[in-house]
KEKE-3310 file (N, C-alpha, C; in steps of 0.2 Angstrom, whole numbers, plus 5000, padded with zeros to 4 digits):
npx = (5388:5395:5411:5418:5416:5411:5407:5394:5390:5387:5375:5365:5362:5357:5348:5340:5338:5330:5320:5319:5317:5328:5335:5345:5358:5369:5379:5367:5363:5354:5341:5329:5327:5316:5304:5300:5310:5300:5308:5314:5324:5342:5356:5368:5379:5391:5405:5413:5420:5435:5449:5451:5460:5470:5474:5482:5488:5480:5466:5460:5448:5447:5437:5426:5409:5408:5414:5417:5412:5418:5431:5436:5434:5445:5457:5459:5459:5473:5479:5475:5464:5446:5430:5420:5408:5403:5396:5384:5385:5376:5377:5386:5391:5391:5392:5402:5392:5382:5379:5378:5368:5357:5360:5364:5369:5379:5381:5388:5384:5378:5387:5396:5391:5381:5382:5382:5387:5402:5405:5414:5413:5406:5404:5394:5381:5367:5352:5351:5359:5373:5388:5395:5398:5404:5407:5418:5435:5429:5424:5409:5395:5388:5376:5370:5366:5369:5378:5384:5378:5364:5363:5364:5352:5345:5341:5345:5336:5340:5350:5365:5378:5397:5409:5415:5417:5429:5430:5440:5444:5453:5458:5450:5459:5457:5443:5430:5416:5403:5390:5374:5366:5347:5338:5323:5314:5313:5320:5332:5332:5335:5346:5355:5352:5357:5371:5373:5375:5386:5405:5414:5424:5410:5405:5396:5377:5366:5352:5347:5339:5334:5348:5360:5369:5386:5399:5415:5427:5445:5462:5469:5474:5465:5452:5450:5451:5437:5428:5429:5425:5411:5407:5408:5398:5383:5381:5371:5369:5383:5395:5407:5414:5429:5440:5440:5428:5418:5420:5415:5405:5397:5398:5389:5379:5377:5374:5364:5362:5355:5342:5338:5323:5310:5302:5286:5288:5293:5306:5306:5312:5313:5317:5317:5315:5327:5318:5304:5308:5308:5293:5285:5292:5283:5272:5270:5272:5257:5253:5260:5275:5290:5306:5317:5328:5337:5346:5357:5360:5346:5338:5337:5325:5323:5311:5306:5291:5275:5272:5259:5255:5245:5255:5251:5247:5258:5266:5258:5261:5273:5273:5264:5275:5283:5293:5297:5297:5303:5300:5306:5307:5300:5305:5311:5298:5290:5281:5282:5275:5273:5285:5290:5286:5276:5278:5277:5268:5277:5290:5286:5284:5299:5305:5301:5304:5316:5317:5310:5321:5333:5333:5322:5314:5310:5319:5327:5329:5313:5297:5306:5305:5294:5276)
npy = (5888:5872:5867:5858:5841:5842:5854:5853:5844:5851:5860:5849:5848:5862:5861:5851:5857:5867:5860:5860:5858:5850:5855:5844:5845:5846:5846:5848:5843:5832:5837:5835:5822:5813:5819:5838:5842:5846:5856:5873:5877:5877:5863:5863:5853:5854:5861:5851:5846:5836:5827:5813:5803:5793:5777:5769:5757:5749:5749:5759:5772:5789:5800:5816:5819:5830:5831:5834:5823:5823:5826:5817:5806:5811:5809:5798:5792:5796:5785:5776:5770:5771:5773:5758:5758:5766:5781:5794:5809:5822:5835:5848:5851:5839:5830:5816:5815:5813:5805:5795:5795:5793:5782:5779:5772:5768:5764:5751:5743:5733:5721:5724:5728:5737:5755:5751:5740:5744:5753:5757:5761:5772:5789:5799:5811:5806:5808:5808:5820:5812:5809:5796:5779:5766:5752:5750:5752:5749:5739:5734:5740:5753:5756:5744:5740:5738:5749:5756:5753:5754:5768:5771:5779:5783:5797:5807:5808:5801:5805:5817:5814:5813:5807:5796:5780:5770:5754:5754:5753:5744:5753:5750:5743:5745:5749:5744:5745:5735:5738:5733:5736:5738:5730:5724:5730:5719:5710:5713:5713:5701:5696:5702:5698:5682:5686:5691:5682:5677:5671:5682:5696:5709:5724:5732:5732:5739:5746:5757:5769:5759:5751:5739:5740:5736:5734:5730:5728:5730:5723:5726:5716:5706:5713:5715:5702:5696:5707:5701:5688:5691:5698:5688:5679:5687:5692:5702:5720:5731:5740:5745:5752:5763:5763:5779:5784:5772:5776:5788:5786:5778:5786:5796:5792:5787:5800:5804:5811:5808:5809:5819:5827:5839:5853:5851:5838:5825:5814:5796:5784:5766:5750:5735:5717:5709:5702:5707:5719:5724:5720:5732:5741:5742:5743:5759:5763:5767:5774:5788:5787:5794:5793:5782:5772:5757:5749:5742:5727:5727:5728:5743:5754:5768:5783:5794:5804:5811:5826:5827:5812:5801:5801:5788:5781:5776:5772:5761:5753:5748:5742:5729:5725:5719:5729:5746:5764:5778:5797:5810:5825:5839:5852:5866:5871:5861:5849:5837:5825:5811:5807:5793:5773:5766:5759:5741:5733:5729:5733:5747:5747:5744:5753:5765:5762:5762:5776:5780:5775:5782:5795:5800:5811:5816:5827:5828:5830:5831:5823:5821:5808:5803:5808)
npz = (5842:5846:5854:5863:5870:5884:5883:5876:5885:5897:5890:5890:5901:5906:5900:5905:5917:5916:5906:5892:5877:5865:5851:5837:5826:5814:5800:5793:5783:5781:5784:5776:5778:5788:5799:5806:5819:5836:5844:5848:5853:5849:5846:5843:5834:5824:5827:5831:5828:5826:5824:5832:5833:5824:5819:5804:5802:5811:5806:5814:5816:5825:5825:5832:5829:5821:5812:5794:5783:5766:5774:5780:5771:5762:5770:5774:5762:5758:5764:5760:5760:5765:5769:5772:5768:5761:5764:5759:5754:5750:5750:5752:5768:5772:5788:5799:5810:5807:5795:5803:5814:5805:5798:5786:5773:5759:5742:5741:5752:5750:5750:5758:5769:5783:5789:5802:5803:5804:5813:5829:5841:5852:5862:5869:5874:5887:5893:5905:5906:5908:5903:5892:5887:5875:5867:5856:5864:5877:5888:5893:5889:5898:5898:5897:5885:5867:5862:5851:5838:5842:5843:5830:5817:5825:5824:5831:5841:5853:5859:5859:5850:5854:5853:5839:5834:5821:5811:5796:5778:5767:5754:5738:5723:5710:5699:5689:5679:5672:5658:5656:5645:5639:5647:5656:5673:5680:5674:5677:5691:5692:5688:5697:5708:5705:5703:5714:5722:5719:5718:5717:5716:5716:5720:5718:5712:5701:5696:5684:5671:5662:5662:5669:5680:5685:5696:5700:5708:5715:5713:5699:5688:5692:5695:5678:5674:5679:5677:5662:5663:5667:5656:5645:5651:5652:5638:5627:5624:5628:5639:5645:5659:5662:5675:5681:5677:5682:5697:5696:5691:5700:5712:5707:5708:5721:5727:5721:5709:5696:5702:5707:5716:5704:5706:5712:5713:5724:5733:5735:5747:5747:5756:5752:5753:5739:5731:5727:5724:5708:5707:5719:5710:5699:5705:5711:5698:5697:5703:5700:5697:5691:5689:5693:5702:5706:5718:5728:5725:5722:5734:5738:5732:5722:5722:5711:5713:5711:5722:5726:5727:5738:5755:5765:5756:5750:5760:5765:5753:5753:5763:5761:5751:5758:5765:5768:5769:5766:5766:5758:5764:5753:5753:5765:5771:5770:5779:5781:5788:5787:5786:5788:5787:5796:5809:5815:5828:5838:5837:5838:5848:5857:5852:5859:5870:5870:5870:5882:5890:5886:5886:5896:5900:5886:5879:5868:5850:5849:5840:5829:5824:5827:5830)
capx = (5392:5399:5417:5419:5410:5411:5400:5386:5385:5384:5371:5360:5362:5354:5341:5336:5334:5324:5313:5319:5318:5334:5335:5350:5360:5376:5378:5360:5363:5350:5335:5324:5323:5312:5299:5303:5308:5298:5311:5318:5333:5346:5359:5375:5385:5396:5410:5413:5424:5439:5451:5453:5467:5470:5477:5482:5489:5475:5463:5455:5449:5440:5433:5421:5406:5406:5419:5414:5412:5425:5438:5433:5436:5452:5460:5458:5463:5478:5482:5474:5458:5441:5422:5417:5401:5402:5392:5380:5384:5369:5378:5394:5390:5389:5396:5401:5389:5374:5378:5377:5360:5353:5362:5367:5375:5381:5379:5392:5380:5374:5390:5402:5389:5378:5386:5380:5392:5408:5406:5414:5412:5403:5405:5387:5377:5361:5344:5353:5367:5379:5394:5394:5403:5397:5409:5426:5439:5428:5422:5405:5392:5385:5369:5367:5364:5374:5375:5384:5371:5357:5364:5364:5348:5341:5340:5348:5330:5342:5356:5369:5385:5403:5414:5415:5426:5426:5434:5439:5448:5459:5453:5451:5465:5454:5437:5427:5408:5400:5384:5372:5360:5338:5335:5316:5318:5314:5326:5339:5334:5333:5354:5357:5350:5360:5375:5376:5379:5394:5413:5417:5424:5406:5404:5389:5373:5362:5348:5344:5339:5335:5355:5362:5377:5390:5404:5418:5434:5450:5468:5469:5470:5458:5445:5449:5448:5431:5423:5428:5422:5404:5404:5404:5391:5379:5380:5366:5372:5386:5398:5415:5415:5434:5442:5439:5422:5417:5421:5412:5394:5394:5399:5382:5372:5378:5373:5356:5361:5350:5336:5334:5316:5308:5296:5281:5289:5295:5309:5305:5316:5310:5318:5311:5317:5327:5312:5298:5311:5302:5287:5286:5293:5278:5266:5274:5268:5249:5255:5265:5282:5291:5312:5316:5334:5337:5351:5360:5356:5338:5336:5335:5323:5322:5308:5304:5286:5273:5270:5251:5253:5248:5259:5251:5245:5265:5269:5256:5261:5280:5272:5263:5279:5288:5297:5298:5299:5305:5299:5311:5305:5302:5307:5310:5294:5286:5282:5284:5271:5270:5292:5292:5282:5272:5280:5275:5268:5282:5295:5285:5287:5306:5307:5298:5305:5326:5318:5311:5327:5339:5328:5315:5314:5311:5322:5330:5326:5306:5295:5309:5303:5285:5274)
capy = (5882:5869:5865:5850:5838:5846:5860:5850:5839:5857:5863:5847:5848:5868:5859:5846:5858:5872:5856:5864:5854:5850:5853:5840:5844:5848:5852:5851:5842:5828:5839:5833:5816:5813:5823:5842:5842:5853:5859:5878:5877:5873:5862:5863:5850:5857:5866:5846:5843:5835:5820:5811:5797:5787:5772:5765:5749:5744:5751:5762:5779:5790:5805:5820:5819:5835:5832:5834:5817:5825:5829:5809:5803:5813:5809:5790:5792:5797:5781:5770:5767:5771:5771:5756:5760:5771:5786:5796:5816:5826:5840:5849:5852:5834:5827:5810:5811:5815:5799:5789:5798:5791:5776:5779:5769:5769:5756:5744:5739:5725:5717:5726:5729:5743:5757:5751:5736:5746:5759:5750:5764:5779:5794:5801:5813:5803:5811:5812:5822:5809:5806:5788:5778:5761:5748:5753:5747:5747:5730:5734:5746:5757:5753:5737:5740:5738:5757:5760:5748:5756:5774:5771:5777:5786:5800:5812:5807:5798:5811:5820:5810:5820:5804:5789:5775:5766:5752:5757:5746:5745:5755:5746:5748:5747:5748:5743:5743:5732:5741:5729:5738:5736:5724:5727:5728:5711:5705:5716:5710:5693:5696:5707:5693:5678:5690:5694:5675:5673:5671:5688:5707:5714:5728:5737:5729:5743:5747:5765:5769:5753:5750:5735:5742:5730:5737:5725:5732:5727:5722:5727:5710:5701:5716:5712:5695:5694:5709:5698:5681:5693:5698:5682:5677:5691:5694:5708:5724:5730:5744:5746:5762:5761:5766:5785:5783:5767:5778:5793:5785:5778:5792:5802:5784:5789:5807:5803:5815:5808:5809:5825:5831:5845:5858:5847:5830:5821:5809:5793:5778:5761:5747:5729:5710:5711:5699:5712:5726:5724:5721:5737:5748:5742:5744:5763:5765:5771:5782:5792:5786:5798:5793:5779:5768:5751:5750:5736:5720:5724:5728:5749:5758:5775:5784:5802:5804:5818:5828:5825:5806:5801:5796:5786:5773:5773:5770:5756:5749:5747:5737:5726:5723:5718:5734:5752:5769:5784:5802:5814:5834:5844:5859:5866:5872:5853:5847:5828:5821:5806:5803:5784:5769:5765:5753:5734:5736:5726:5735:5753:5749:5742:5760:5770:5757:5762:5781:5782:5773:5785:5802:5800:5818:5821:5833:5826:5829:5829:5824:5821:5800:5802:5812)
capz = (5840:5855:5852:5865:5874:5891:5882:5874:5893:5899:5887:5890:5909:5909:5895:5911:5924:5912:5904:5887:5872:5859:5842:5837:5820:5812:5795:5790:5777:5779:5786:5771:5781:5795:5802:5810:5826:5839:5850:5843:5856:5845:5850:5836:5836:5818:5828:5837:5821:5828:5822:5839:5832:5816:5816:5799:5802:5814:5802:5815:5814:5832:5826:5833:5825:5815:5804:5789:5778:5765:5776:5783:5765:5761:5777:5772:5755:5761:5768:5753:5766:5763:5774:5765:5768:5756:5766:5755:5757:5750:5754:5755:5774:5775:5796:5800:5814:5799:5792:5809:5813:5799:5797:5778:5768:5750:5735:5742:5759:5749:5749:5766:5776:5786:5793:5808:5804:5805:5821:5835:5849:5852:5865:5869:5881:5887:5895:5913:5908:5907:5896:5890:5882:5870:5860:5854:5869:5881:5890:5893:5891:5902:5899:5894:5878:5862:5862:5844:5833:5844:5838:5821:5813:5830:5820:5839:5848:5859:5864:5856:5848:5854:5847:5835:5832:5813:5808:5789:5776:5763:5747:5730:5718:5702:5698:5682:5679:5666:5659:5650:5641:5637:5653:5661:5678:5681:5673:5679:5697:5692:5686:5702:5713:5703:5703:5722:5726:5716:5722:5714:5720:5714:5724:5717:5707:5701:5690:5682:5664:5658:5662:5674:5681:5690:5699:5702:5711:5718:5711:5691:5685:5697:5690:5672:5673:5682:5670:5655:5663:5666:5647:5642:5655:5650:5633:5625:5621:5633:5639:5649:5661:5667:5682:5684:5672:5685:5701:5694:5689:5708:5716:5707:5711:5729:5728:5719:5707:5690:5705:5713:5711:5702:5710:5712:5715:5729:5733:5742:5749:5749:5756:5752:5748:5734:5727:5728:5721:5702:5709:5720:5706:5694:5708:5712:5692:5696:5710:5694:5697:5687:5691:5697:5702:5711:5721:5737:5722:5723:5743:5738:5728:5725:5716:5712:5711:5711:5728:5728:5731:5747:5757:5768:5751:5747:5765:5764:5746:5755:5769:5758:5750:5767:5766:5774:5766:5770:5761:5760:5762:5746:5754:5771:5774:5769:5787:5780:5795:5787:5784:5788:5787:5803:5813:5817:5834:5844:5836:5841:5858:5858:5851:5862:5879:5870:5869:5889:5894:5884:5884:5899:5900:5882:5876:5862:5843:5847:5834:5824:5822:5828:5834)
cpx = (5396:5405:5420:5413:5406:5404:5395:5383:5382:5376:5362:5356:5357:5346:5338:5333:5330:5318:5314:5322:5323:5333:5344:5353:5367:5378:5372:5358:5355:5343:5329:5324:5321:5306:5304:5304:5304:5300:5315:5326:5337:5353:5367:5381:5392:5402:5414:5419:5431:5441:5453:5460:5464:5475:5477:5482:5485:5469:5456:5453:5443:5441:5426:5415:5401:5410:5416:5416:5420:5429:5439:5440:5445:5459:5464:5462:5471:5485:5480:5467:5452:5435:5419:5411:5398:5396:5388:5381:5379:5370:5384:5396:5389:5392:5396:5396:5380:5373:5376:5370:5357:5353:5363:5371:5375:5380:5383:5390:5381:5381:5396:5398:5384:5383:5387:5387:5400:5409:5406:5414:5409:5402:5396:5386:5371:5358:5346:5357:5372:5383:5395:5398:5400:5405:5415:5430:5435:5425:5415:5399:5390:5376:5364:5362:5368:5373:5378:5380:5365:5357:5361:5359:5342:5337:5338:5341:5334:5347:5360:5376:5390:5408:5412:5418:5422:5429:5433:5445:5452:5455:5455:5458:5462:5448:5436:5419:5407:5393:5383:5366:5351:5337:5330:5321:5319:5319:5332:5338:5338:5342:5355:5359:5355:5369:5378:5380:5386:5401:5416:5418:5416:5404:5399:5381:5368:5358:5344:5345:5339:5342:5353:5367:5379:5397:5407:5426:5439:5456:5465:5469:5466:5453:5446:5448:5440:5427:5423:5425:5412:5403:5404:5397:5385:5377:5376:5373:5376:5392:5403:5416:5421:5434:5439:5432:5419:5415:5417:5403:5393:5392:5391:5377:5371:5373:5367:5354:5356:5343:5333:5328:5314:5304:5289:5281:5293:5299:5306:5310:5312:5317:5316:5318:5320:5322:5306:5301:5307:5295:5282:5287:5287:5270:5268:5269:5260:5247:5259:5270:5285:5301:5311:5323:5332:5344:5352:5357:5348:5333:5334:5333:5321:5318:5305:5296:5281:5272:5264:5251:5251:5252:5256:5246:5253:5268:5265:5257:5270:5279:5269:5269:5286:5292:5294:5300:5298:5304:5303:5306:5305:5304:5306:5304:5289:5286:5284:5279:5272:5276:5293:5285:5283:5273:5277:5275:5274:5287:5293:5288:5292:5309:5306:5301:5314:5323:5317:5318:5333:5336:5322:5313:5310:5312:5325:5328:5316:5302:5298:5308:5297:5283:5273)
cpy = (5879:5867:5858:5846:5841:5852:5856:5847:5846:5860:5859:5849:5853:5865:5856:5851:5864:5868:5860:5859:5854:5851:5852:5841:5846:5850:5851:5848:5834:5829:5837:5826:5815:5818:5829:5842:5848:5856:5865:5881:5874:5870:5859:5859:5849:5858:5857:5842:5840:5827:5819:5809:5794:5782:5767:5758:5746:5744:5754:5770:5780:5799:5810:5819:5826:5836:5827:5828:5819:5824:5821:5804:5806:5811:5801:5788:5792:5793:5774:5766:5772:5768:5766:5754:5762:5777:5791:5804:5820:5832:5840:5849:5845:5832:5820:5808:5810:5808:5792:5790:5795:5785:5775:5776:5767:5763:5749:5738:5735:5719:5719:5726:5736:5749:5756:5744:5739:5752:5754:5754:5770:5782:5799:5806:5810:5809:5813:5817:5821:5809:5800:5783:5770:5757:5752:5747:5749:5740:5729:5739:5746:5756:5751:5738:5740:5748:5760:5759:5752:5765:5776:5771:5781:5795:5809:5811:5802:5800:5810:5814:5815:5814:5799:5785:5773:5761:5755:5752:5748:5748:5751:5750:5751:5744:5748:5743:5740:5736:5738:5736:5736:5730:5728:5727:5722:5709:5707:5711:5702:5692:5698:5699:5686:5681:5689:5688:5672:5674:5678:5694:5709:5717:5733:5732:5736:5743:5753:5766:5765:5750:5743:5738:5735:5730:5729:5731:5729:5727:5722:5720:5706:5705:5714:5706:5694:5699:5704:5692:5684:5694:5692:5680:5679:5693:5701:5713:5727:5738:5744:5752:5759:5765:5774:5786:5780:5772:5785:5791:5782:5781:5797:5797:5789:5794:5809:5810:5816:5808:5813:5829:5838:5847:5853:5840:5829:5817:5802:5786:5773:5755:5740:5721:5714:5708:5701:5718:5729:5726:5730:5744:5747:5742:5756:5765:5770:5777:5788:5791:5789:5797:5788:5775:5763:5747:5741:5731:5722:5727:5736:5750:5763:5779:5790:5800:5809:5819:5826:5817:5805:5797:5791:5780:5771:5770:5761:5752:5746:5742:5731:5722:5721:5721:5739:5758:5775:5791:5807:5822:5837:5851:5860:5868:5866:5850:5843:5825:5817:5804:5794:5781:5768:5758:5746:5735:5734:5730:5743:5754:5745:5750:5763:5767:5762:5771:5783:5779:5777:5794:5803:5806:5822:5824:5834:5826:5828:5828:5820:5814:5798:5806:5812)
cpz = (5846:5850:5857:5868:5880:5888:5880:5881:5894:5897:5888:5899:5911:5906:5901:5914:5921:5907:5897:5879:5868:5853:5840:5830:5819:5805:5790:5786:5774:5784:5782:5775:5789:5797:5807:5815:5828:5840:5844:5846:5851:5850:5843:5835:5830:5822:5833:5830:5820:5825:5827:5839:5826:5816:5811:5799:5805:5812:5807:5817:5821:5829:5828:5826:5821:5812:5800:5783:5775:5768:5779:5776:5763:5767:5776:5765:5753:5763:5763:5756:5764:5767:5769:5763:5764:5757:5760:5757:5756:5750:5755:5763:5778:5782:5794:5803:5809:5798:5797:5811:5810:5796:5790:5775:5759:5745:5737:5747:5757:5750:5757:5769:5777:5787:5800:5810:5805:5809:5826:5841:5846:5858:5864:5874:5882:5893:5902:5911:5908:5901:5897:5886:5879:5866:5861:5860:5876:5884:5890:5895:5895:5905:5898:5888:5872:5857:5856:5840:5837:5842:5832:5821:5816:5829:5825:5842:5854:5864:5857:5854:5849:5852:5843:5833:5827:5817:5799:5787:5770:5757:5741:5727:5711:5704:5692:5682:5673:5665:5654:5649:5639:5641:5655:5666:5683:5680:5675:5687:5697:5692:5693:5707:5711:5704:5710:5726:5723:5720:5720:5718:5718:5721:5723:5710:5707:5694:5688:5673:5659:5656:5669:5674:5686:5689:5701:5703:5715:5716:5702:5689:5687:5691:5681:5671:5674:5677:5664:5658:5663:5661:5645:5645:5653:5646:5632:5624:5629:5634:5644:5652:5665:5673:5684:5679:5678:5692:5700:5696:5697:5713:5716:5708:5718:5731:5725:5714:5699:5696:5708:5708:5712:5706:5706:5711:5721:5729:5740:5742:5750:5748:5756:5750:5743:5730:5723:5723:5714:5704:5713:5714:5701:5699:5710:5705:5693:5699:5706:5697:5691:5684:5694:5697:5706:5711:5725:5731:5723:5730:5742:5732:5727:5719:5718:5710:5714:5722:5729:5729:5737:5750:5761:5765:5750:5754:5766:5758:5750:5759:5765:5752:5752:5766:5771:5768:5769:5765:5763:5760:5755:5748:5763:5775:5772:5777:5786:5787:5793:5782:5785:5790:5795:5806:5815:5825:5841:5843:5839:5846:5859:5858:5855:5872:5878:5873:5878:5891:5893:5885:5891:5899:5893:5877:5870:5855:5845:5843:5829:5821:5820:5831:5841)
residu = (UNK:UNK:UNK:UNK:UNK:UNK:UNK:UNK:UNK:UNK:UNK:UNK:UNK:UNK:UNK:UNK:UNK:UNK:UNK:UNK:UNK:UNK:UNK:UNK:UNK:UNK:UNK:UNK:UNK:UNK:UNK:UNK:UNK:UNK:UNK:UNK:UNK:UNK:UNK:UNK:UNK:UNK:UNK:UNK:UNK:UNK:UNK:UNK:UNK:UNK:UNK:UNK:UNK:UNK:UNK:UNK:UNK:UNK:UNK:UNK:UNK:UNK:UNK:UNK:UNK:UNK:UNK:UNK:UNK:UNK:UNK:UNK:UNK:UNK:UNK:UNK:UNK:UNK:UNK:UNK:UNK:UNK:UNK:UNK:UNK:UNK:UNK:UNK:UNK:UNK:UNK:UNK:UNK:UNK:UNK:UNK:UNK:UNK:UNK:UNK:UNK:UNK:UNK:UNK:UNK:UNK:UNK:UNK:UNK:UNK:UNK:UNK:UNK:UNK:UNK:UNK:UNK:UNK:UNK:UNK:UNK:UNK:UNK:UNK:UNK:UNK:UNK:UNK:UNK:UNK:UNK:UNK:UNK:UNK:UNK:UNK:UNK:UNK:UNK:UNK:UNK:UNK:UNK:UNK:UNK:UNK:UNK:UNK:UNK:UNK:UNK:UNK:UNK:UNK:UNK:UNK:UNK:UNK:UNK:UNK:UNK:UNK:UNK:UNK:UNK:UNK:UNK:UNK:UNK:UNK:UNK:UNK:UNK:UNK:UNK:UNK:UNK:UNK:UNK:UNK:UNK:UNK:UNK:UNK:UNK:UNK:UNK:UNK:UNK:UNK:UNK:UNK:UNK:UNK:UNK:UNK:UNK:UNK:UNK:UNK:UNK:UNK:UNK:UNK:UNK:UNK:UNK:UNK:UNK:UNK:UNK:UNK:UNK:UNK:UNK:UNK:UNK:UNK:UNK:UNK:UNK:UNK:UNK:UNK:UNK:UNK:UNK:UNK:UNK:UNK:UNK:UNK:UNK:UNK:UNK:UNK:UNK:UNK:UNK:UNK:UNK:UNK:UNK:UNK:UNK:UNK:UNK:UNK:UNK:UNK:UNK:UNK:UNK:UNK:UNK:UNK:UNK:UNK:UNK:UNK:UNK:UNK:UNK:UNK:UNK:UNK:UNK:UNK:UNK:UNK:UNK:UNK:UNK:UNK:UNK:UNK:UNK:UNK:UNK:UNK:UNK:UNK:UNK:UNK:UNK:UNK:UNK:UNK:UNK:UNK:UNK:UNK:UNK:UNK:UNK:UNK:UNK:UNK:UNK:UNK:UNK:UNK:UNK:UNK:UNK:UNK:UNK:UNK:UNK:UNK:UNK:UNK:UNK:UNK:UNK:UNK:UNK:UNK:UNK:UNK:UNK:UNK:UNK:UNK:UNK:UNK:UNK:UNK:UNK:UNK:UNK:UNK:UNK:UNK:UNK:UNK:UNK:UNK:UNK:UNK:UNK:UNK:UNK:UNK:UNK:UNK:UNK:UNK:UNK:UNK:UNK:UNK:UNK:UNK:UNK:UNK:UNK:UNK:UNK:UNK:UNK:UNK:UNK:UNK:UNK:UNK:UNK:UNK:UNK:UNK:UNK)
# end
């Protein structure tokens, strides 16, 4: 386990001049996504677990990227501040850098943003050896790239992460969800979709178990006003999950925890339109969709369905739905070859142009995106 920077440059440096592949993780916790890397060096960047600087009133936070989300969250909490990204942990082992890798973001995307929208620097090692630096206070990358948005998502095939700037924001006072009841999922989107344009706090639109949920958050009487103006709007039959009920059911959206599949199903991520969301799920139907939510107004769909589908009719059923899907691992011995939908060819080689330019050697996460 490396404990600063100086030691990961070190470790990449000896990687260069021995030609010896990386294998890029920290706390593990989202190895069910992407394909196995091949590299069996490991390269551990958990022990990188460091608060840099916090400043509250300028709402910015420079953390190492092996401190563990928790410790992120409760630090924040703290000060009335909140990733409001809303990170997805999976895992008690979860890292901030975990989330950056992967580009994860929670139920509230649809309405804050990316994560990728709220990391304004990052601290790196690239394929020479170098320590780099990207965004935050500096004036101009290194390597004429927008090198924290080009992080995000890269899933370590581009070099190790040793720091991170956020920006982070003020946390809600109060949340409420309205849960209408017996909506298809049509007609859930069709609410979602009318929903997301309004002037309103709505900070979550989702649909699981023939439920619409619709998070609204902010100052206590704002929220009670604005759920009572949606209960008239929506009528049907209806439910009230307050503040620590409200903050709860999100929380196990986040964490996919009505979702996690049994011995002999699979989880898989599809992102599409939200216009297509219904569509997609009633196409998904034949392939045994077994579970299934619809998350971001519509934009995320998430459906457990049998291991024997093939993936590479569901990665084509997401493309014919101008989406992209992503299968998670059923186990650590599931190779996953065939974790994401197969690129549009100008965007392969945009990909493959960032990877010789950040990576020419190689050595970084192999495999881990493509073969």
């Amino acid at each position: 386990m490396l404990t600063t920077a100086e030691a990961v440059q070190e470790q990449v440096r000896r990687a260069l001049e021995q030609r010896t592949p990386l294998r890029i993780f920290a706390g593990g916790t989202k190895d069910r996504l992407g394909r196995p890397a091949t590299a069996l060096t490991p390269l551990d960047l958990s022990g990188l677990e460091q608060l840099v600087s916090y400043e509250p009133r300028e709402l910015i936070l420079v953390v190492q990227p092996g401190m563990k989300l928790r410790a992120v969250e409760e630090l924040l909490a703290g000060e009335n501040q909140h990733l409001a990204f809303e990170p997805p942990h999976w895992g008690e082992a979860a890292t901030i850098g975990g989330a950056v890798a992967c580009n994860l973001s929670g139920p509230r995307r649809f309405r804050a943003g990316a994560l990728r929208d709220f990391i304004l620097g990052i601290e790196m090692i690239d394929g020479g050896g170098r320590r780099i630096c990207g965004g935050g206070k500096v004036v101009k990358n290194v390597t004429g790239y927008d090198l924290p948005r080009t992080l995000c998502g890269s899933f370590g095939t581009l070099g190790p992460l040793t720091e991170l700037c956020f920006k982070v924001w003020p946390r809600p006072a109060a949340s409420q969800t309205l849960v209408v009841h017996g909506l298809s999922a049509a007609a859930a989107v069709a609410q979602m979709t009318g929903l997301a344009g309004r002037p309103w706090e709505i900070t979550g639109l989702a649909y699981a178990c023939a439920r619409l949920l619709i998070r609204v958050e902010g100052p206590e009487p704002a929220v009670a006003a604005q759920v009572g103006q949606l209960q008239g709007l929506l009528g049907g039959e209806q439910e009230l999950l307050e503040d620590a009920s409200s903050r709860t059911f999100w929380r196990e959206l986040r964490e996919l925890e009505p979702l996690q599949p049994e011995p002999g199903e699979v989880l898989w991520r599809f992102s599409q339109p939200p216009a297509e969301a219904a569509r997609l799920q009633q196409a998904l139907k034949p392939h045994g969709l077994r579970r299934y939510a619809i998350d971001w107004s519509g934009g995320l769909l998430w459906g457990v369905l049998p291991a024997t589908a093939p993936a590479a009719d569901l990665h084509q059923l997401a493309l014919v739905h101008q989406g992209l899907a992503w299968r998670f691992a059923a186990s650590p011995e599931d190779p996953n070859e065939e974790a994401f939908s197969p690129l549009y060819p100008g965007l392969a080689r945009l990909n493959q142009q960032l990877k010789n330019a950040f990576d020419p050697h190689g050595i970084f996460n192999p495999g881990r995106m493509a073969a």
